[in-house]
N, C-alpha and C positions, 0 to 999 in steps of 0.2 A: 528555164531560161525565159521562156516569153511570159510566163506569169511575173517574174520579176521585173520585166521592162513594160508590162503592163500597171504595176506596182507602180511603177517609175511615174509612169505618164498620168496615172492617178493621182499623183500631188501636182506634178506639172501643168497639167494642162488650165487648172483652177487658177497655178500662181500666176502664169502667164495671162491670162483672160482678165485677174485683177490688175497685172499690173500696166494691160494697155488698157484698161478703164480709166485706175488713175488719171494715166496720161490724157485721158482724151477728157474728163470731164472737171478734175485736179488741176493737173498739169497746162491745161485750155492746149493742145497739141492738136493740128488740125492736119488730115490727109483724107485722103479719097476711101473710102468704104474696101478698095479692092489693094489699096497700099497695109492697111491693118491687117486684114487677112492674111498678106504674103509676109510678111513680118511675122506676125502670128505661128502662122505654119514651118516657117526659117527655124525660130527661136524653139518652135516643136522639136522639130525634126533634128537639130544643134542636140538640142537635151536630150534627143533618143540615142542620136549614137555617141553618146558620151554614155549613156546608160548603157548600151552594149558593151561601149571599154568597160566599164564599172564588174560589169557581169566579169565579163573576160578577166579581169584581176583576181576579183574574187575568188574565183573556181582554182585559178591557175597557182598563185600564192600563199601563203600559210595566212593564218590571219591577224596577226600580227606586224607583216610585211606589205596587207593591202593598202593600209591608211598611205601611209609614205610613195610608196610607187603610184599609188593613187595622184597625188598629190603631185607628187615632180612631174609626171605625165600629164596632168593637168596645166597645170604652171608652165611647160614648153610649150603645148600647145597654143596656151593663152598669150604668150607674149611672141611666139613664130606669126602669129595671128593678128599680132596689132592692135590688140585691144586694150591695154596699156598705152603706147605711145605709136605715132606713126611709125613705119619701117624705110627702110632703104639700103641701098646698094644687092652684095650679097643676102644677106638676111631677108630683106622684101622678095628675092627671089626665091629664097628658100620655102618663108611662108606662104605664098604663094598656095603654095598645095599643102595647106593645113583646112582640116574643118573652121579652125574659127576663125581664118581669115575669110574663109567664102563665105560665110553668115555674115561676118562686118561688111565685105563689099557685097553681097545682096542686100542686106539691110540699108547700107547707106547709098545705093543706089537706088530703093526705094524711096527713100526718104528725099533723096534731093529729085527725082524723075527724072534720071539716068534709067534709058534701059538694063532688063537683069539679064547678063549674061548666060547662056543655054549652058556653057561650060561651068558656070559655077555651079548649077543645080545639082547637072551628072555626076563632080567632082564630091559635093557633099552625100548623093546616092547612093557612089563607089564607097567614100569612108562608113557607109551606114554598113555597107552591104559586104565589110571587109572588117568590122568591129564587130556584129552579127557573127559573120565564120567564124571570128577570134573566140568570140562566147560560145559558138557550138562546140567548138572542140574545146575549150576547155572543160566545159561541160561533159564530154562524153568522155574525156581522160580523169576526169575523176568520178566517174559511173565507172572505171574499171579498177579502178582504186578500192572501193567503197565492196 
C-alpha cells in the first residue's frame, strides 16, 4: 500500500511543481513565495488521499468494478466540493466536510489572503488518515484471500 501511494506521488509531485511554474512564469500569476508552497502542499496532500481512496477500491473490488466506483466516488466528491460550480443551501452544507471542498476554500483563501482555517487542514488530515485505514484494511482482507 504505501509503495503504491508512493507510486502515486511520484508522478504527482513533478505535475504539480510544473504546473504552478507554468502559472507563475506562463500564466504571469503573482503570490507570496509562502502562498505557492501552501497551495503546493494542499494540491499534494488532495492527491494523496484521493490515492488512498484509489488504493482502497482497488484492493477492496474486482477489477472490473474499480474503474466506475472509482469514478462516481470521484465525481461526488468533486462536485459536494465545488469545484464545478459554487454550492448553497443544503448541499454547501453537506460539502462542507468533503476533501475537495477544504482544498477549494484553503486554496482560495490563499489566493485571495483570507486566513486558512485550522479546521480545514485537520478536516483534510482526518480524510487522509481515514482513506489510509480504508486502504489498510482492504489490503489485509485481501492478504487473507490470497
Amino acid at each position: 500500500m504505501i509503495a503504491k501511494l508512493i507510486a502515486a506521488m511520484a508522478v504527482t509531485v513533478p505535475s504539480v511543481v510544473i504546473v504552478l511554474l507554468l502559472g507563475r512564469f506562463v500564466g504571469n500569476v503573482h503570490m507570496t513565495a509562502a502562498s505557492w508552497v501552501t497551495i503546493g502542499v494542499i494540491i499534494i496532500l488532495g492527491s494523496l488521499l484521493f490515492a488512498a481512496l484509489a488504493v482502497a477500491i482497488g484492493y477492496r473490488f474486482q477489477p472490473d468494478q474499480v474503474q466506475p466506483i472509482a469514478t462516481i466516488l470521484y465525481f461526488v466528491f468533486i462536485v459536494l466540493g465545488g469545484v464545478f460550480f459554487p454550492l448553497s443551501g443544503t448541499i454547501q452544507k453537506i460539502g462542507q466536510y468533503t476533501p475537495a471542498y477544504e482544498a477549494v476554500k484553503i486554496s482560495t483563501d490563499v489566493i485571495s489572503g483570507a486566513s486558512v482555517s485550522a479546521g480545514l487542514v485537520i478536516g483534510m488530515v482526518v480524510w487522509l488518515a481515514a482513506f489510509v485505514g480504508l486502504a489498510a484494511l482492504s489490503v489485509r482482507s485481501m492478504q487473507e484471500v490470497v
